[in-house]
N, C-alpha and C positions, 0 to 999 in steps of 0.2 A: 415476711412469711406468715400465712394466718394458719390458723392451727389446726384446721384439716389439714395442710398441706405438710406439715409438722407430724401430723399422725400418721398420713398416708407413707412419707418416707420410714418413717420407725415404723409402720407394719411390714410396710416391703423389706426393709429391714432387717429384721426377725424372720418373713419366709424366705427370704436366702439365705439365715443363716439353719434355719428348719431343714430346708432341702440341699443346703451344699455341703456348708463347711462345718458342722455340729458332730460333734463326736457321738452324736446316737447312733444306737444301730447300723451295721455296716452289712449289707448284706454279702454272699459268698462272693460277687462281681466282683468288689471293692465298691459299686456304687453306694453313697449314705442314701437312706429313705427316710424321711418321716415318720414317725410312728401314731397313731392314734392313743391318746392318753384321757386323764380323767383328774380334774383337781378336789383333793381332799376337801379344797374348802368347802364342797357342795355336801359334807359329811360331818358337819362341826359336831354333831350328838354323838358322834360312835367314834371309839377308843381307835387311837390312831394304826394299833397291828391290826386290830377287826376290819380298819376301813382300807389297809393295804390288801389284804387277803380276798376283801369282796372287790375292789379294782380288778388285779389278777382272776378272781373266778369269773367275773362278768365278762373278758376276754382282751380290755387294756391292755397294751402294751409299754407304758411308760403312765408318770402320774409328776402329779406337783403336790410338794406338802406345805400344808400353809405355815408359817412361824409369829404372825401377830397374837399377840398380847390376848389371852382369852381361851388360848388354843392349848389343848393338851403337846403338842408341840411347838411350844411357843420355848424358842431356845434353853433360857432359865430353868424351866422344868424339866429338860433332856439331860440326864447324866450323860459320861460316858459309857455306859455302857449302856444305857436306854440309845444311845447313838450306834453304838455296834450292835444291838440287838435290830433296829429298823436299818441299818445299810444291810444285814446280814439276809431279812424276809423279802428285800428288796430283791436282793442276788438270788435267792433260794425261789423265788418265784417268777423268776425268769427277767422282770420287771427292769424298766429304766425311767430314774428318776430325772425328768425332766428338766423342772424348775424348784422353788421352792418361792413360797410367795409370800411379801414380806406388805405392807399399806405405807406409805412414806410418804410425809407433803413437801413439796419442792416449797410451797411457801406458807405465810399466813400467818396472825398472829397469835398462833398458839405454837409454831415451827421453831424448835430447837435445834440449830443445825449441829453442832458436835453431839447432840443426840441421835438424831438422825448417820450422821455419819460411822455411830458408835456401833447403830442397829446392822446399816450395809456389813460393816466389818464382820460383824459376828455372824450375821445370814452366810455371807464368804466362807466362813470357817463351819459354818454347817453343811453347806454345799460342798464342801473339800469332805467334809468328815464322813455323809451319806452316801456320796458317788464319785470316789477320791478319785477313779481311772479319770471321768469326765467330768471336773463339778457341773453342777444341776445350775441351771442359768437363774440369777433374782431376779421374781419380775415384781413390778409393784406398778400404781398407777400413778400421775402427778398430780392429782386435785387441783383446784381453780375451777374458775367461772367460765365458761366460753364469752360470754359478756365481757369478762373483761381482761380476756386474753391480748389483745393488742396494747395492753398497760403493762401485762405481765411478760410478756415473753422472751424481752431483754433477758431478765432478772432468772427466768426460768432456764434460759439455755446456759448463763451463767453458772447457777447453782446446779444444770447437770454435769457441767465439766467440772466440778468440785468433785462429784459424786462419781465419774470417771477416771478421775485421777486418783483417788481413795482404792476402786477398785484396779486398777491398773494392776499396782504391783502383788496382788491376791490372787492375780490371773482368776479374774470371776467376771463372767457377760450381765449386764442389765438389758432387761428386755422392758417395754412401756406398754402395759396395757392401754387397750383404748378406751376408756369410759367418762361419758359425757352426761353430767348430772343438769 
């Protein structure tokens, strides 16, 4: 499998699960729709309530909050009640939280995997704690080379069902960005 072919199914992926079986949004049909959303990350300078409140006024219907290392929402700095304070402006503003988005490397030699596995877990339990009715799907990208994906990709699909099985019993979805450096 080369790894367009790889991303194309994990998009397609992901808009079946956008447009069928996602617990967003239900409209009165019972049919689920898609919602137009907005990721925090495009807001890293502005305090995470100011940047849900401008999502919402701009006219978003749903949002992803990013949780890497740097971010005022970077798990570690979330009390619980800084958690129950953003599930609450979430609800209060009509909003659905989508995803929440965490940067993860499938490989490389700086990759700690029981780190990595440590981060998925606790994204899970922020996604449980932000949008407890539906948690908010992890999405992160895999990093690698395209160059030298045909070396990799064993090792990758590998380490994604490590990463599968982690989240299994968390009942929490990973979704893969597609980004090619």
């Amino acid at each position: 499998m080369r790894r367009r072919d790889l991303i194309r199914t994990l998009a397609g992926g992901a808009a079946v699960v956008l447009a069928g079986d996602c617990p967003f949004a239900q409209a009165q049909s019972g049919v689920r729709k898609p919602l137009l959303g907005f990721k925090q990350y495009g807001m890293k300078k502005i305090p995470v309530r100011e940047a849900i409140s401008h999502i919402a006024r701009i006219g978003y219907k749903s949002l992803s909050l990013t949780l890497m290392p740097t971010w005022d929402t970077e798990p570690k700095l979330l009390s619980k009640t800084d958690r129950a304070d953003i599930r609450k402006q979430i609800g209060d503003l009509g909003l659905v939280l989508a995803s929440v988005m965490e940067s993860l490397a499938l490989l490389g030699p700086n990759t700690n995997k029981e780190s990595t596995l440590e981060r998925l877990r606790v994204a899970a339990a922020v996604s449980h704690e932000l949008s407890p009715g539906a948690p908010a799907v992890i999405e992160t990208t895999l990093g690698g080379r395209p160059a030298a994906w045909g070396d990799t990709r064993r090792q990758m699909a590998d380490e994604l069902g490590v990463w599968a099985k982690t989240l299994e019993p968390l009942k929490t979805q990973l979704a893969i960005e597609a980004d090619r450096k």
